[in-house]
C-alpha positions as CSV (number, residue, x, y, z in Angstrom):
1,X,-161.8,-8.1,26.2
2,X,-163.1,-11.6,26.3
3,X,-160.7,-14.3,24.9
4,X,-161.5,-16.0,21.8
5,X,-164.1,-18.9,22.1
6,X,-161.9,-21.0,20.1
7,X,-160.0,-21.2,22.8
8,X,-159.9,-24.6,25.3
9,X,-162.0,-23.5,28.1
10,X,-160.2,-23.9,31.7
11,X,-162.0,-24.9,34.7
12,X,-161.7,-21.3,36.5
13,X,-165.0,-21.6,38.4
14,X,-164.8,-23.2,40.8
15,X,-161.2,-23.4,40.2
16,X,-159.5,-26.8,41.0
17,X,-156.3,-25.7,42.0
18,X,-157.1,-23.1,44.7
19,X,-156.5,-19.9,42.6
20,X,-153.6,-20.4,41.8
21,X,-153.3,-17.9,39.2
22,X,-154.8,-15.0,42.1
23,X,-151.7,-15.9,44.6
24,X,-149.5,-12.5,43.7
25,X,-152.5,-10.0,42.6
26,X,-152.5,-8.3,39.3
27,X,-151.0,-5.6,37.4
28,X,-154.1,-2.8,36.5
29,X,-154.2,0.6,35.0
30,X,-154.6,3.8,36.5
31,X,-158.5,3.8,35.5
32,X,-158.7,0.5,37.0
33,X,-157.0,1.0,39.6
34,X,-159.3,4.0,40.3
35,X,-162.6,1.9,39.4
36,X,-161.9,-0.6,42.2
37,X,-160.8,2.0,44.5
38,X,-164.1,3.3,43.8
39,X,-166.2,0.3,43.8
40,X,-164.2,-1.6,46.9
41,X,-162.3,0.9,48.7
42,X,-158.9,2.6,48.2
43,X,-157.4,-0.4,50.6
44,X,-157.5,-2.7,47.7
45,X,-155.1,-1.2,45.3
46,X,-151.8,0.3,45.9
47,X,-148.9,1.9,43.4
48,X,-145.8,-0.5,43.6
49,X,-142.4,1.4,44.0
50,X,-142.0,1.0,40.5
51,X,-145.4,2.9,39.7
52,X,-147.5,0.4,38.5
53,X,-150.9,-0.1,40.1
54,X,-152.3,-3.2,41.6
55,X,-154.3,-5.1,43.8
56,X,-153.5,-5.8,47.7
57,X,-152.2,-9.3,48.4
58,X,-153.3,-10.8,52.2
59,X,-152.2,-13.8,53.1
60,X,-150.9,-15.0,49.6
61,X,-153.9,-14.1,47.8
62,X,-155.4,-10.9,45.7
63,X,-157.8,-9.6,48.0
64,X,-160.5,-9.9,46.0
65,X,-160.5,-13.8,45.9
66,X,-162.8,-15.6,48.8
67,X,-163.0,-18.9,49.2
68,X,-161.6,-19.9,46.1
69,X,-163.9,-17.9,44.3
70,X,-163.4,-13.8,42.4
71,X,-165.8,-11.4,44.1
72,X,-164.9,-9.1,41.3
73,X,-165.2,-12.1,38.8
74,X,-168.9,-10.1,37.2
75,X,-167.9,-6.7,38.4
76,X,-167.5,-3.6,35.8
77,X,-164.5,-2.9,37.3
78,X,-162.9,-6.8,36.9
79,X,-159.7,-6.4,35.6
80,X,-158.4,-6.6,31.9
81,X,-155.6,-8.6,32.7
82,X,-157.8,-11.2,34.6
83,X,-160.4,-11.6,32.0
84,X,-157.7,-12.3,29.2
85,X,-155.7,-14.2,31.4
86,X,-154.0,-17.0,30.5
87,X,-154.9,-16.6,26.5
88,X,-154.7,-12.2,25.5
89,X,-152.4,-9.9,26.9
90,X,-154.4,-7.1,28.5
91,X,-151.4,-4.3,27.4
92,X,-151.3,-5.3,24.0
93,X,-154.4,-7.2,23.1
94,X,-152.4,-9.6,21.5
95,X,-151.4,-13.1,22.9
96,X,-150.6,-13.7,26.4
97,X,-146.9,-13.8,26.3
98,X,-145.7,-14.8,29.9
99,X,-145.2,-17.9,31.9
100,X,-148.9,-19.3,32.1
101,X,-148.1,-22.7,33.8
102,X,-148.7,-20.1,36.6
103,X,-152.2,-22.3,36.0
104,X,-151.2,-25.7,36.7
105,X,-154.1,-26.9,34.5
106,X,-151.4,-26.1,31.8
107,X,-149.0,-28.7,33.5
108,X,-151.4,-31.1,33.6
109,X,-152.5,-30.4,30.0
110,X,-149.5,-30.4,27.8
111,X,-151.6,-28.9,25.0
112,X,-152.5,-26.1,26.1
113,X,-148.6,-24.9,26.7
114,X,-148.4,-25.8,23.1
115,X,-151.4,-24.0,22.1
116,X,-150.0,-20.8,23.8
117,X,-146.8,-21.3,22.1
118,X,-148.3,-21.3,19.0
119,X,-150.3,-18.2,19.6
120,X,-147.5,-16.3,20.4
121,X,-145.5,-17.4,17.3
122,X,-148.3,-16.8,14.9
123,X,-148.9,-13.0,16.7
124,X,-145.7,-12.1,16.1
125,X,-145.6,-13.1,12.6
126,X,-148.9,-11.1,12.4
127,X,-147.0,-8.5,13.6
128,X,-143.6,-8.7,11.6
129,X,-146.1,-9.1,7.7
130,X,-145.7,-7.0,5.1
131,X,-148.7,-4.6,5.7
């Protein structure tokens, strides 16, 4: 899942505000979960206590960032909800729903906040036509 090119490209790599999307570690399916465990080591995921898989935080980052930088980033086993971040929701395929000033390139560009609103409105009257 690759967002849209139509969508306003953000300056991810090298990212100007120090990952700050990557500071709580992501959310990934089982299969994921078990692809990276594969690939990196078992170390790097974990199942919360609410069952849901994902990836190790040390010292307020996902493991997998370095020096401001994804190691995973080109990886088969990259996560969904990474690559569709802050644009498509990785569970649904639709919109990104959630808070994405989590970016703070949306706080410094109103537009994009508005352009994310926007998507969200026009999935779910996608969602709620007449089919």
């Amino acid at each position: 899942m690759r967002p849209d090119p139509a969508f306003p490209a953000l300056p991810c790599l090298p990212c100007p505000h120090q990952s700050a999307c990557c500071a709580y570690g992501v959310t990934v399916s089982a299969e994921e979960a078990a692809s990276l465990a594969a690939r990196h080591g078992e170390d790097k995921v974990y199942r919360s206590r609410w069952g849901e898989w994902r990836t190790r935080v040390r010292q307020g980052r996902c493991i997998f960032l370095r020096d401001n930088e994804c190691t995973i980033h080109d990886d088969p086993s990259y996560p969904a909800v990474c690559r569709g971040f802050p644009w498509v929701d990785a569970e649904t395929g639709g919109p990104y729903e959630f808070e994405q000033t989590i970016c703070p390139e949306f706080l410094s560009r109103p537009e994009l906040v508005q352009l994310g609103k926007a998507m969200v409105r026009s999935g779910a009257a996608a969602m709620n036509a007449p089919g």
